[in-house]
MARVEXKE-571973 format. One record per residue: residue number from 0; chain; y, z, x negated of N, C-alpha, C in turn. Coordinates in pm, whole numbers. Layout:
<nodes>
- NUM, A, Y, Z, X, Y, Z, X, Y, Z, X
...
</nodes>
This chain:
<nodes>
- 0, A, -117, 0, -84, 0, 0, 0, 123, 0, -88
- 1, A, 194, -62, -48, 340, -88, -151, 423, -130, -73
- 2, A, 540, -46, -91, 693, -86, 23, 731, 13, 76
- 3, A, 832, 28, 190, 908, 118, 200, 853, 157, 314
- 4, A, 814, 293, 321, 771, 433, 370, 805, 463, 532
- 5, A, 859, 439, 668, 955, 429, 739, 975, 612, 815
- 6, A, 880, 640, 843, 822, 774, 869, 633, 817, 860
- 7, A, 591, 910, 821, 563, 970, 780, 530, 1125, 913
- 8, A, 402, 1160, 943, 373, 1240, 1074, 299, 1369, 1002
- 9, A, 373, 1433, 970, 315, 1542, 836, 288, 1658, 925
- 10, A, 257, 1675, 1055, 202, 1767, 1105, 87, 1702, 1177
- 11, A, 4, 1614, 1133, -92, 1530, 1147, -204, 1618, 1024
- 12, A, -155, 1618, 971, -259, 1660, 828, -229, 1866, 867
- 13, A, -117, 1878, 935, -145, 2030, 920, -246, 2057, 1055
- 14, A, -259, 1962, 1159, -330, 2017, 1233, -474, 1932, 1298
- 15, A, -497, 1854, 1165, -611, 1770, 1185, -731, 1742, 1033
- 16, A, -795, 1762, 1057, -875, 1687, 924, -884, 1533, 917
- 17, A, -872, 1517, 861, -851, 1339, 829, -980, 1267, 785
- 18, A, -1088, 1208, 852, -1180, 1163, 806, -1169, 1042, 781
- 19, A, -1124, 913, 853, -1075, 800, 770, -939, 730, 791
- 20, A, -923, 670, 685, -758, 596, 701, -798, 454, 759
- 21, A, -735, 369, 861, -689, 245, 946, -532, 179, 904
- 22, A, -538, 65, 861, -421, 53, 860, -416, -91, 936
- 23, A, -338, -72, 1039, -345, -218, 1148, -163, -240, 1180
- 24, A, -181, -383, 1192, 9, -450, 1236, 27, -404, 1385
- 25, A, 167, -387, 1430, 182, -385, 1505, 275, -458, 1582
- 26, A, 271, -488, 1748, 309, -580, 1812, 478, -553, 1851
- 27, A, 596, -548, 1823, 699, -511, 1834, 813, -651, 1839
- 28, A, 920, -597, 1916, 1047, -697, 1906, 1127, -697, 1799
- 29, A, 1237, -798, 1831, 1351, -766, 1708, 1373, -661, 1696
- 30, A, 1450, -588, 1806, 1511, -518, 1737, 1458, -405, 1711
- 31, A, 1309, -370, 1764, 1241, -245, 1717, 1230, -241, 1569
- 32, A, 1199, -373, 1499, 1193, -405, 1320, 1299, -361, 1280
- 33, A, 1390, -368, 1332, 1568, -323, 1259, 1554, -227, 1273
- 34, A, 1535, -154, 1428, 1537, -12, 1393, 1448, 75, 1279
- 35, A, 1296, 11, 1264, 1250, 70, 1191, 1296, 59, 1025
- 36, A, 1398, -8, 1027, 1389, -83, 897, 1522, 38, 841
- 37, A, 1617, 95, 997, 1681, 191, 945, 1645, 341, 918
- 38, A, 1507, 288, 946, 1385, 442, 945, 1410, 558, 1099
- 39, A, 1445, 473, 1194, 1453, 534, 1324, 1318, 537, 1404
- 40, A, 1246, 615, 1351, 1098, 636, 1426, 1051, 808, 1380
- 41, A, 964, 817, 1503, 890, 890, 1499, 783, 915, 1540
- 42, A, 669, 996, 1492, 508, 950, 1506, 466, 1061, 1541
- 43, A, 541, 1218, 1575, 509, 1336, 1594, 399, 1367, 1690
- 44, A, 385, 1294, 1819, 330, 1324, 1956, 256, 1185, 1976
- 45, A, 272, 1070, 1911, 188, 983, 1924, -30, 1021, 1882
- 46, A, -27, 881, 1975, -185, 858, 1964, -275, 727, 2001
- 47, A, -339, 671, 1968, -420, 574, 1999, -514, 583, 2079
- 48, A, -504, 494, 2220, -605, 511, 2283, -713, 324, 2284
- 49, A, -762, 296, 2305, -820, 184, 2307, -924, 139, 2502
- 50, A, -806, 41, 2518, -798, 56, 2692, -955, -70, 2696
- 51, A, -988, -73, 2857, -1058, -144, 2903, -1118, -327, 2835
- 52, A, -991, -340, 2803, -1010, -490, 2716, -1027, -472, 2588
- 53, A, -1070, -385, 2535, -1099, -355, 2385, -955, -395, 2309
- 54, A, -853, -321, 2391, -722, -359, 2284, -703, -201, 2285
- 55, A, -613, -193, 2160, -575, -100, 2060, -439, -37, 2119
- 56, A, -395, 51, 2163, -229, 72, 2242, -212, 195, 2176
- 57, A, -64, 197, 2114, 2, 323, 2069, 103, 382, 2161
- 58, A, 61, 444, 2171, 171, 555, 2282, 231, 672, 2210
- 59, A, 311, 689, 2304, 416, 833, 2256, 452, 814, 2112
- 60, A, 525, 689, 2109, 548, 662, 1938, 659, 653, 1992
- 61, A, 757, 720, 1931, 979, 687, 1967, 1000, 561, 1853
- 62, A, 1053, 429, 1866, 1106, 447, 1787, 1257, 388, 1873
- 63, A, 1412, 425, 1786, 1489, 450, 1875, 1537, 331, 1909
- 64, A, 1652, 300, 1981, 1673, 150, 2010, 1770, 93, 1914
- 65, A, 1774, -20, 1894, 1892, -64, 1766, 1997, -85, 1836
- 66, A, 2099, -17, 1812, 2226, 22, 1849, 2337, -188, 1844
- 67, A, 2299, -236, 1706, 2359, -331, 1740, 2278, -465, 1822
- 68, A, 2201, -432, 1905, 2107, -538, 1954, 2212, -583, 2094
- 69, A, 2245, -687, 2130, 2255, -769, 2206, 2233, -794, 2318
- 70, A, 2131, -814, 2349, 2016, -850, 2479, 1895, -786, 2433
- 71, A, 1814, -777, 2544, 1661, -711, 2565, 1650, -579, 2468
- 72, A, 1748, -468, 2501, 1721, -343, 2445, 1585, -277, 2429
- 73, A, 1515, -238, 2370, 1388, -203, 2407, 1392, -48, 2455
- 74, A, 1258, -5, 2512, 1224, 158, 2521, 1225, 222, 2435
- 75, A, 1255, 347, 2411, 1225, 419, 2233, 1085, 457, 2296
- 76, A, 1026, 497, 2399, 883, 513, 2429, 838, 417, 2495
- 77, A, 697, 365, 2417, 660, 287, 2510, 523, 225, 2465
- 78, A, 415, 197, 2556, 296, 132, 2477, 333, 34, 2389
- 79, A, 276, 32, 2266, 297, -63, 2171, 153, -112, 2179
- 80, A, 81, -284, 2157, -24, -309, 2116, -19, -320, 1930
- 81, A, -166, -236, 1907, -205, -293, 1765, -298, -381, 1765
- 82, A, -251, -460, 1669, -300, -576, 1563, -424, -542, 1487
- 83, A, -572, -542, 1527, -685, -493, 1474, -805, -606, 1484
- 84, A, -879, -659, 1379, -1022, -701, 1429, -1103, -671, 1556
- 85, A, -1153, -757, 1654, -1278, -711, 1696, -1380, -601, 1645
- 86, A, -1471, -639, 1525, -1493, -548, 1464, -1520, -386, 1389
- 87, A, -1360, -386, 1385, -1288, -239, 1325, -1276, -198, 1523
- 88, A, -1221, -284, 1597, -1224, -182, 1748, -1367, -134, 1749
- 89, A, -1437, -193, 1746, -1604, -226, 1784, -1653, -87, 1699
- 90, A, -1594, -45, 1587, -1642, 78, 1494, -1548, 147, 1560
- 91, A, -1439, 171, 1595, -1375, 244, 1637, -1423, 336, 1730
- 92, A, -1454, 249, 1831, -1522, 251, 1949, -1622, 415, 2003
- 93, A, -1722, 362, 1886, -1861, 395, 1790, -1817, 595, 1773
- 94, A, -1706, 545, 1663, -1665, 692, 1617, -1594, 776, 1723
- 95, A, -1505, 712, 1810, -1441, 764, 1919, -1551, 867, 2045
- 96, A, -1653, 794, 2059, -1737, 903, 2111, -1820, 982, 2090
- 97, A, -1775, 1004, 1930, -1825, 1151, 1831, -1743, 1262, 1916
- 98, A, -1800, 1394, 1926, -1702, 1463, 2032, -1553, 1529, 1960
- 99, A, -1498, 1531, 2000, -1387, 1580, 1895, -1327, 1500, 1814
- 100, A, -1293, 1413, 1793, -1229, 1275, 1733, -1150, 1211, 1800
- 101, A, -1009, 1213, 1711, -890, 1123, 1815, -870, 1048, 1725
- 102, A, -763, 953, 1736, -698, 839, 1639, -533, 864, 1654
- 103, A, -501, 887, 1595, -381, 954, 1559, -277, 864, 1461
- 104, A, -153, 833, 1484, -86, 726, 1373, -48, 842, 1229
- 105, A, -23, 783, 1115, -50, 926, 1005, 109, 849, 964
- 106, A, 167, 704, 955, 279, 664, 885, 278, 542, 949
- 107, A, 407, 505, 911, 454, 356, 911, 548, 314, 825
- 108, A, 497, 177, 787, 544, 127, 674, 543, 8, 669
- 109, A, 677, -64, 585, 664, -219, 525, 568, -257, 427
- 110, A, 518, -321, 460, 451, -431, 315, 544, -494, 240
- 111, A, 518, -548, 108, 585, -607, 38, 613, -780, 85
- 112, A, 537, -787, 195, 548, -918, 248, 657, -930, 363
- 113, A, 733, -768, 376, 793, -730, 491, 736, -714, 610
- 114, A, 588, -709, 663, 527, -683, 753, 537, -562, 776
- 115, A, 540, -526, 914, 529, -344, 919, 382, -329, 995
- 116, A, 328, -191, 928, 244, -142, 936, 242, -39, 973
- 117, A, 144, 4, 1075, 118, 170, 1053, -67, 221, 1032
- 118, A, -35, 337, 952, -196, 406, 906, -225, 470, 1008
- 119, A, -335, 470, 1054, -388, 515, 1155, -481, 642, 1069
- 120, A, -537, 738, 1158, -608, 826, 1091, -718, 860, 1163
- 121, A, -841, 869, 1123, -964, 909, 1240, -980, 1053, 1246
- 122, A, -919, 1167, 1305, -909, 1297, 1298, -1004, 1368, 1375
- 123, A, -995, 1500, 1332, -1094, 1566, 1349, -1005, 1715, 1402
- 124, A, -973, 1756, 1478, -892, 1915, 1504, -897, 1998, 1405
- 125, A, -836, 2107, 1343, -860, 2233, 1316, -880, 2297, 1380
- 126, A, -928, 2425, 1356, -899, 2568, 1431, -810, 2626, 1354
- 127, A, -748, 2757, 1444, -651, 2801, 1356, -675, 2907, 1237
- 128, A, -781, 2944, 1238, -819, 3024, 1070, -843, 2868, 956
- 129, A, -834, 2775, 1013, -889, 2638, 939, -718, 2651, 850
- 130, A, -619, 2634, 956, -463, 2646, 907, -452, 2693, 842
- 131, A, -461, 2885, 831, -392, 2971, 806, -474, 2951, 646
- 132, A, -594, 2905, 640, -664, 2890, 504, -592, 2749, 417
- 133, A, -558, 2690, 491, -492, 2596, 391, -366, 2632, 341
- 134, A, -289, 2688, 434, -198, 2763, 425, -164, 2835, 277
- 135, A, -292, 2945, 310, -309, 3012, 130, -346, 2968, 37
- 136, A, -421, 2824, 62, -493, 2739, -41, -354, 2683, -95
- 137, A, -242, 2641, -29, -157, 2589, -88, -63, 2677, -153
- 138, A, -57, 2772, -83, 39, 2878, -153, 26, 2918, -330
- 139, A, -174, 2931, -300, -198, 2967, -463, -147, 2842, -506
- 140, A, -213, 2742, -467, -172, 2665, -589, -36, 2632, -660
- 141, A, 62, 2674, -534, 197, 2657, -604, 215, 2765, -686
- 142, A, 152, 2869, -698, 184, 3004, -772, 107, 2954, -934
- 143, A, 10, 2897, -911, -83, 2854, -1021, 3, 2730, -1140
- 144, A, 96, 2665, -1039, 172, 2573, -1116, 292, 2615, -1187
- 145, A, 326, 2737, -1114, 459, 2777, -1126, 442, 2850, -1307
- 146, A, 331, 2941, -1286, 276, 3003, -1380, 231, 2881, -1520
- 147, A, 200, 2815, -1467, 158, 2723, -1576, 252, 2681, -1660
- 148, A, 379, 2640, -1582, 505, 2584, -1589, 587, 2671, -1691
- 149, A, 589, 2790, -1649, 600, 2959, -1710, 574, 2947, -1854
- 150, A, 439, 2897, -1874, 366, 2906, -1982, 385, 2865, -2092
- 151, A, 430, 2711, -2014, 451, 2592, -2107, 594, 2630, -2169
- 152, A, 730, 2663, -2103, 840, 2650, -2143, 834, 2777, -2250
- 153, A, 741, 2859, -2244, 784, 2960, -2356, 681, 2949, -2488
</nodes>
């Protein structure tokens, strides 16, 4: 992946395990690309569901409307279709009625070809002692670096 970053759903990873990464195009207007291009999105409450025709739909994704657009303003909410193989739906599918497994958007981003993209993530819930343990898992380790850091400068 290479290019610019647009947002980023970092309470995705605090309250999910991440078993695999998806990365599929998505179906959008002008001026939703501008907006994203001024990094006006957000992926907080979004999710992937995959409807009756084996198509791919992102919901509860904001992104906001482009202020200098013209004609055909868009929704900041609104089903978006993704851009996916037969195939990858067809596995999707498969994993989706593992019990406990959602599809969740993790980022969105340009390609270097200027295409926008977003990573999809095949998640798994926490519980909340699952949190509060990563929680301290991260804490040491910043204490472990800090100390190291400590070490080195003297």
């Amino acid at each position: 992946m290479s290019g610019k970053i647009v947002c980023q759903n970092k309470k995705a990873y605090h309250d999910y395990h991440i078993d695999q990464k998806i990365e599929a195009g998505m179906v959008l207007s002008g001026p939703e690309v501008k907006s994203l291009r001024a990094g006006k999105a957000n992926l907080k409450d979004g999710y992937v569901r995959i409807d009756d025709h084996g198509e791919a739909i992102l919901h509860n994704v904001h992104i906001s409307s482009y202020s200098f657009a013209t004609h055909n303003p868009n929704e900041p909410i609104r089903m978006r279709k993704l851009l996916l193989h037969k195939r990858e739906i067809r596995k999707l599918i498969g994993k989706l009625q593992e019990k406990g497994l959602a599809l969740i958007p993790l980022k969105i981003y340009f390609k270097s070809n200027g295409k926008a993209k977003i990573e999809l993530g095949l998640a798994r819930g926490k519980r909340q002692y699952d949190k509060r343990a990563a929680l301290k898992q991260k804490q040491s380790d910043r204490e472990v670096q800090r100390a190291m850091r400590r070490d080195q400068e003297n």
